[in-house]
C-alpha positions as CSV (number, residue, x, y, z in Angstrom):
1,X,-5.8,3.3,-9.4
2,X,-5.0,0.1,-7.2
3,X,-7.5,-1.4,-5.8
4,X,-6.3,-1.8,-2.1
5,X,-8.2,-3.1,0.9
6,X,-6.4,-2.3,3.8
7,X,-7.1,-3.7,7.6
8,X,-5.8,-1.2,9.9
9,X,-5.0,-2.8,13.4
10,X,-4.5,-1.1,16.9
11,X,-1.9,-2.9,18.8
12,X,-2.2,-3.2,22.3
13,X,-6.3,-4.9,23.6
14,X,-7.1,-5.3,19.9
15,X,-4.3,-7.5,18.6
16,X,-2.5,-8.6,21.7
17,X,-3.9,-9.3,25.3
18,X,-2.6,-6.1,27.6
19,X,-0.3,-3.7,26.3
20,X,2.5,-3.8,24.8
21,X,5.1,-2.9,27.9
22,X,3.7,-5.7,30.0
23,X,7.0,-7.7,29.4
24,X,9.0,-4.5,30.4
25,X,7.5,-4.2,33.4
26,X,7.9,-8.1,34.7
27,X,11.5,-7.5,33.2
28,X,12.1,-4.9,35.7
29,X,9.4,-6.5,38.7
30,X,7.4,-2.9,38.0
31,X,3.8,-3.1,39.2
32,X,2.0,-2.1,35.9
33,X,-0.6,-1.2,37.8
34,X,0.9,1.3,39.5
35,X,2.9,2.4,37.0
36,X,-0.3,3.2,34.7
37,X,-2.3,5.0,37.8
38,X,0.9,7.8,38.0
39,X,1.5,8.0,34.6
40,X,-2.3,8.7,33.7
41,X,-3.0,10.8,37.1
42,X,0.2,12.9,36.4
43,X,-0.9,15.4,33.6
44,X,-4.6,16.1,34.7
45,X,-2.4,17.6,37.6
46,X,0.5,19.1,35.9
47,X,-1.9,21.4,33.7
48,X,-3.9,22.2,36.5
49,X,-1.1,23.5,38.5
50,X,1.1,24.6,35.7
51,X,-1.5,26.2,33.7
52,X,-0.5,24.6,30.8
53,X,-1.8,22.4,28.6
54,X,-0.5,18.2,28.9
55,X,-0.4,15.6,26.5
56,X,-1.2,12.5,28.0
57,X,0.7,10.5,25.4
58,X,3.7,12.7,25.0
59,X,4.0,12.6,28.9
60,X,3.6,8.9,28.9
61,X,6.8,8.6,26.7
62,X,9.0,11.0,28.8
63,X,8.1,9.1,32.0
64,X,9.6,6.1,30.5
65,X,12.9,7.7,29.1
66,X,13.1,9.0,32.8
67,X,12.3,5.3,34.3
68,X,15.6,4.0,31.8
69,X,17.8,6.8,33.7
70,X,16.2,6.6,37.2
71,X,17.4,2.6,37.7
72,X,13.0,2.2,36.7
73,X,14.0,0.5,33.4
74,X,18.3,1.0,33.5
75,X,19.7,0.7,30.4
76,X,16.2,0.2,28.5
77,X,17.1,1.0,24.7
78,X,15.4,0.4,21.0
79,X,17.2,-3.0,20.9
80,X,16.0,-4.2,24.1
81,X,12.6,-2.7,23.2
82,X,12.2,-4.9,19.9
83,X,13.3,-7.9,21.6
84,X,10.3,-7.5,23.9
85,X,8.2,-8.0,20.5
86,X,9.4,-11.6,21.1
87,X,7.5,-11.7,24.3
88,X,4.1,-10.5,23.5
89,X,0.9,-12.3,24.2
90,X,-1.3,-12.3,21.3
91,X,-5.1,-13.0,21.4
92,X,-6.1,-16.2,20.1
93,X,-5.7,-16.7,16.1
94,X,-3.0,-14.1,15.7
95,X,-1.0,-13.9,13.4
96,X,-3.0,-16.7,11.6
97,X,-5.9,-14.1,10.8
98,X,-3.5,-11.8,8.8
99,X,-2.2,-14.4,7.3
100,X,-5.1,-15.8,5.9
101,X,-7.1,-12.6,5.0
102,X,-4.2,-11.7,2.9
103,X,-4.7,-14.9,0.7
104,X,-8.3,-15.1,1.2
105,X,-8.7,-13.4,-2.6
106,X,-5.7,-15.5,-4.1
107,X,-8.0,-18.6,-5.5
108,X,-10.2,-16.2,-7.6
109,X,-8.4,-14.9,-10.5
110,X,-11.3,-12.6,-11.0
111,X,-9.5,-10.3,-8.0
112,X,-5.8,-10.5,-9.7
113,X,-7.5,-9.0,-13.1
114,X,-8.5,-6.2,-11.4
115,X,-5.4,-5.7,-9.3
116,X,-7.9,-6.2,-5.8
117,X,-5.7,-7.5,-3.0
118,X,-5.5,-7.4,0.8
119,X,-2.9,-5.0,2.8
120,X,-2.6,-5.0,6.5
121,X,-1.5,-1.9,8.2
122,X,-0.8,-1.5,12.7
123,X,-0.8,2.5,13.6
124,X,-0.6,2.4,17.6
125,X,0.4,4.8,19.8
126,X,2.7,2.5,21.9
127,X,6.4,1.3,20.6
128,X,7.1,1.3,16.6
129,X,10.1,-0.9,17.9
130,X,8.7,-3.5,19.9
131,X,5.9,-4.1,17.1
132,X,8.7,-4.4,14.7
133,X,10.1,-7.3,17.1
134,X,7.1,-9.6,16.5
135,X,6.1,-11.9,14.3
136,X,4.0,-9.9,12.5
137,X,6.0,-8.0,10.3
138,X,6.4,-9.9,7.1
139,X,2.6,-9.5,7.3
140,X,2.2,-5.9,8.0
141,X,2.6,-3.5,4.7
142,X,3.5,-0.5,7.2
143,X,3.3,0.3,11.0
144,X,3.1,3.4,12.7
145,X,3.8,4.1,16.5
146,X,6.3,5.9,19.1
147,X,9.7,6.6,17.6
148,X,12.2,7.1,20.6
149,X,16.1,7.6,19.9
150,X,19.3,5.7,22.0
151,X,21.6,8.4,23.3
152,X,25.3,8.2,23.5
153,X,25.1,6.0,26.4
154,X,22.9,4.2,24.5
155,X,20.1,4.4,26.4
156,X,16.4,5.5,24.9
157,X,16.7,9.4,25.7
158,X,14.8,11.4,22.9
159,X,10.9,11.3,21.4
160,X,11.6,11.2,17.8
161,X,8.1,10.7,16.2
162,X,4.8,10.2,18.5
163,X,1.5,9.2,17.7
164,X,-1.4,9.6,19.8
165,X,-5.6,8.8,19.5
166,X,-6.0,12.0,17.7
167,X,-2.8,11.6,15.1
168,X,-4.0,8.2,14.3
169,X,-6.1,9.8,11.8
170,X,-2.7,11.2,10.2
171,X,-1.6,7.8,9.9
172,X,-4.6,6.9,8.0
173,X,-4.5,9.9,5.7
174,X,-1.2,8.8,4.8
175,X,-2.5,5.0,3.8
176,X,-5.4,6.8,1.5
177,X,-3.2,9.1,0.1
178,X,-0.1,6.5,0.1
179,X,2.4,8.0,1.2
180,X,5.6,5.6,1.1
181,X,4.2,4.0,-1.8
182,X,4.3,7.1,-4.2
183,X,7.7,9.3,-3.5
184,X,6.4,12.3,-4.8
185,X,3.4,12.4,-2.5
186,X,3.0,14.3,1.2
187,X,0.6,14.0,3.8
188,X,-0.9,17.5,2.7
189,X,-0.8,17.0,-0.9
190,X,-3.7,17.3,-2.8
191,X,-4.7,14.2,-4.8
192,X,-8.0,14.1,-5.8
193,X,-10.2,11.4,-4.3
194,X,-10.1,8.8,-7.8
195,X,-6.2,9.0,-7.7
196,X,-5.9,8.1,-4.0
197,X,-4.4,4.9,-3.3
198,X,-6.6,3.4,-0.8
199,X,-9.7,4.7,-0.8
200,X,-11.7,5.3,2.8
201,X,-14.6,3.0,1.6
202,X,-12.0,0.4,0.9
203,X,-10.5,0.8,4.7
204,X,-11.4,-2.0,7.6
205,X,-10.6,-0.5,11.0
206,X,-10.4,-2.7,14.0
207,X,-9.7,-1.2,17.8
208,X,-10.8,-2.1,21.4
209,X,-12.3,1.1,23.1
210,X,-13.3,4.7,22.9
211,X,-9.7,5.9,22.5
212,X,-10.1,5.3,19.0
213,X,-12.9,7.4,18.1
214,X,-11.2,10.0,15.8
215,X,-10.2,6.9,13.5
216,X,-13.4,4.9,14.1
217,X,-15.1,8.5,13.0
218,X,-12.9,9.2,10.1
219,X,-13.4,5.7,8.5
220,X,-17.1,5.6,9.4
221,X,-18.2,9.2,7.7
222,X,-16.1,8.1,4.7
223,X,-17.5,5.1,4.2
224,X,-15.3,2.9,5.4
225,X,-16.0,-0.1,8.0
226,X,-15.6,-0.2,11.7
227,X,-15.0,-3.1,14.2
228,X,-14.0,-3.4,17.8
229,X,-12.8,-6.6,19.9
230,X,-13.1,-6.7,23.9
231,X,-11.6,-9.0,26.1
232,X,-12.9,-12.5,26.2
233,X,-14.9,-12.7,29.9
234,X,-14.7,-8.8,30.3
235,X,-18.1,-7.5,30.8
236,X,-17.3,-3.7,31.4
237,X,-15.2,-3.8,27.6
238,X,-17.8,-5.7,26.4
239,X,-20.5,-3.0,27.6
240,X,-18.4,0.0,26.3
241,X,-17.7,-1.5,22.6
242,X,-21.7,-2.2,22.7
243,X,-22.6,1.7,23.8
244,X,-20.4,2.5,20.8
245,X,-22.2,0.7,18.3
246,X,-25.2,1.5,19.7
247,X,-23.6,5.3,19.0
248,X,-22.8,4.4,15.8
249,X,-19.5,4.2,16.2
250,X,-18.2,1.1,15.0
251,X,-20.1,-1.6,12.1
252,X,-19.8,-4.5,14.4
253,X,-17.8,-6.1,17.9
254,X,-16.9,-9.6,19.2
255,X,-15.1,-10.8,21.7
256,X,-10.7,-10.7,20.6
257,X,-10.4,-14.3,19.5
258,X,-10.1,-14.2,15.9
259,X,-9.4,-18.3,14.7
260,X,-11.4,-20.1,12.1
261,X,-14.8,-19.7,13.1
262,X,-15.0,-16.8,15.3
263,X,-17.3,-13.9,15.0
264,X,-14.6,-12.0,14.4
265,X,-13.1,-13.6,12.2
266,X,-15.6,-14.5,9.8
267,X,-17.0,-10.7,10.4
268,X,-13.7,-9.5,8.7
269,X,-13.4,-12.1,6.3
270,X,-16.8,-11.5,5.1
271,X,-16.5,-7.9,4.9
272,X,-13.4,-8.4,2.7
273,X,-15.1,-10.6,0.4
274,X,-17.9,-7.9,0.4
275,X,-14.9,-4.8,-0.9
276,X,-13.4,-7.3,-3.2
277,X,-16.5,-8.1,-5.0
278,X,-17.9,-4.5,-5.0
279,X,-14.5,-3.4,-6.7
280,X,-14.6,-6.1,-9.1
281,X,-18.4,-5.2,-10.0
282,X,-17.0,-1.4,-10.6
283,X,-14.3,-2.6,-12.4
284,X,-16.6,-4.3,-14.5
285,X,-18.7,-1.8,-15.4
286,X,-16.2,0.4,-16.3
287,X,-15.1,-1.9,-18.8
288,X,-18.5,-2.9,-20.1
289,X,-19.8,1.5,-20.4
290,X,-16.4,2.3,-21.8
291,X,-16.5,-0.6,-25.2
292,X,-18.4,0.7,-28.4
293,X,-20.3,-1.4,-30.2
294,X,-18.9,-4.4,-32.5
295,X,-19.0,-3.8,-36.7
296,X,-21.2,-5.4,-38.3
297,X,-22.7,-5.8,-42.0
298,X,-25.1,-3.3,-43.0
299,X,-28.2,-5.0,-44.7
């Protein structure tokens, strides 16, 4: 079994400061406000007058392939959308934080002889594309988000693969169960809980706000740990991430500013340090039960 810690990021508030479409929308001189008040007002009132049942999410990504056909966003496509990875605004100490958690075990040899090492993962529910477009990537083992495919204009003009605050925890199945790493494994395959390749207690989730409470619960009741970030200044995140640990929500919060020093980031540090030497106890005393005793002369 490998002995995986993985950090599992949101995107947009947690790693970056806004969301992820901000450059989009000074591309285009689009008041985000604006823009976010219609989209998120739109499908409260679509199921009540259609009767029908509205994804939030799923609407959110059909108003923007409308906004590339209206004039909105004319022309927006998956090229354009990873070049906006160029232009995002991370918080203070990112990418420096993945960077150095992912060596933070590399001085002990200890962790190597048990195979413990560090993997960073992003599952968001904004653009897989524009994430791919940052500096993050070499990294990030794997990212999940919105898939969205160019049509024969070459414009964005289908939802190919969506993930919302509830499939998040799909995403995180697919890291404890590995899927990409092991071909012959599926999302609903069973594998029992030993041959898993990250297990939950091994997970580190890290989010900004009540949106991610299915993951924050699914890490959490497996053991895992839990950590939320708010907005440096911003007393009405700061509240919210508070009523959530105070609802046992989430482990821990700080304020997003994860260089050398922070709360946050010696909070994640040390909690790695914590996994790696729990594993390497286990691993341990696996070896030591499993020996039999030396030979020796009989007197």
């Amino acid at each position: 079994m490998a002995n995986i810690i993985a950090v599992i990021w949101d995107f947009d508030r947690t790693l970056i400061d806004g969301h992820m479409q901000d450059p989009i929308f000074k591309r285009y001189g689009v008041d985000a406000a604006a823009f976010w008040n219609q989209v998120n007002a739109a499908p409260a009132k679509i199921a009540a007058d259609k009767k029908i049942r509205v994804n939030a999410d799923t609407y959110y990504l059909n108003h923007f392939i409308r906004c590339a056909h209206n004039g909105t966003f004319e022309g927006l496509n998956n090229k354009m959308l990873r070049d906006f990875g160029k232009e995002q605004k991370f918080y203070p100490g990112v990418p420096e934080i993945l960077r150095r958690t992912k060596e933070l075990l590399t001085s002990d040899d200890s962790y190597a002889e048990f195979g413990i090492q560090v993997e960073h993962y992003i599952v968001s529910t904004g653009f897989a594309e524009t994430i791919r477009g940052t500096e993050l990537i070499p990294l990030v083992e794997e990212i999940w988000g919105c898939e969205l495919l160019d049509d024969e204009n070459g414009v964005i003009g289908d939802i190919v693969y969506t993930i919302d605050n509830t499939t998040k925890t799909r995403a995180i199945f697919e890291i404890n169960k590995g899927i990409g790493k092991r071909e012959v494994i599926d999302v609903n395959s069973k594998v029992p809980k030993e041959l898993r390749r990250v297990q939950f207690e091994n997970m580190i989730y890290i989010a900004d706000g009540p949106s991610d409470v299915p993951a924050f619960s699914l890490i959490g009741q497996n053991g895992g740990s839990t950590f939320a970030v708010y907005p440096k200044g911003n007393m009405e995140a700061m509240k919210q991430v508070e009523q959530m640990r105070q609802d046992g929500r989430v482990d821990m919060f700080a304020e997003a500013d994860y260089r050398e020093g922070t709360t946050a980031c010696m909070w994640i540090a040390n909690k790695i340090l914590e996994l790696a030497d729990r594993i390497r106890n286990r691993e341990k005393e696996k070896v030591i039960s499993s020996a039999t005793p030396a030979p020796h002369h009989l007197i």
